[in-house]
C-alpha positions in Angstrom: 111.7 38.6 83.0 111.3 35.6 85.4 113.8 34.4 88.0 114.4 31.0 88.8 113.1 29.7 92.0 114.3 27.0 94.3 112.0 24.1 96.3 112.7 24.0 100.0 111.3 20.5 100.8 113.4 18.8 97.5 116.1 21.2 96.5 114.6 21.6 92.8 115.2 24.3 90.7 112.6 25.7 88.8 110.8 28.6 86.9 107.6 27.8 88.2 105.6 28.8 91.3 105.0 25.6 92.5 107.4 22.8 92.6 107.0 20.3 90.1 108.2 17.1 92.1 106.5 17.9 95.0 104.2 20.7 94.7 105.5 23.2 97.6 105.4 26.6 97.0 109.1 27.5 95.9 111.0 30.8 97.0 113.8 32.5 95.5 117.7 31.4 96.4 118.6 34.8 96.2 120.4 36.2 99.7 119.4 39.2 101.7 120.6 42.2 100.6 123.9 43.4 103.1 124.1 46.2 105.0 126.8 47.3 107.5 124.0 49.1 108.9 122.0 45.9 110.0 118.8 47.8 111.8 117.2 44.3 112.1 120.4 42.6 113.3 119.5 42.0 117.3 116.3 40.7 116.3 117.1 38.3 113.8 120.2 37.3 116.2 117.2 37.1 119.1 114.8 35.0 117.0 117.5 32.1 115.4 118.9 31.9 119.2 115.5 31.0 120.6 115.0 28.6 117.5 118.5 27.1 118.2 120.2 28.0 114.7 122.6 29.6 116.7 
C-alpha cells in the first residue's frame, strides 16, 4: 500500500517520490506521533528557539 506524499517547495500532492512539478524529493504530511511523555520535548523546544520558529 503507498501513502500519498506532499512537496515542500510547491505544496503538491502526490504518490510519487519525487515531485512532479518541481522535482524535490517529497515527504509525508503525516504529523508526529503524540506523547504526553515528550522525552525529546526540551530539545526540539531548544532547537526551533535558536532557529527563531519560536
Amino acid at each position: 500500500m503507498r501513502h500519498i506524499l506532499k512537496c515542500e517547495e510547491c505544496s503538491v500532492y502526490s504518490l510519487k517520490e519525487f515531485c512532479p512539478n518541481c522535482g524535490e524529493k517529497t515527504l509525508s504530511p503525516k504529523p508526529t506521533k503524540f506523547s504526553i511523555e515528550d522525552k525529546w520535548g526540551y530539545w526540539r523546544m531548544k532547537a526551533k528557539k535558536e532557529r527563531g520558529l519560536l
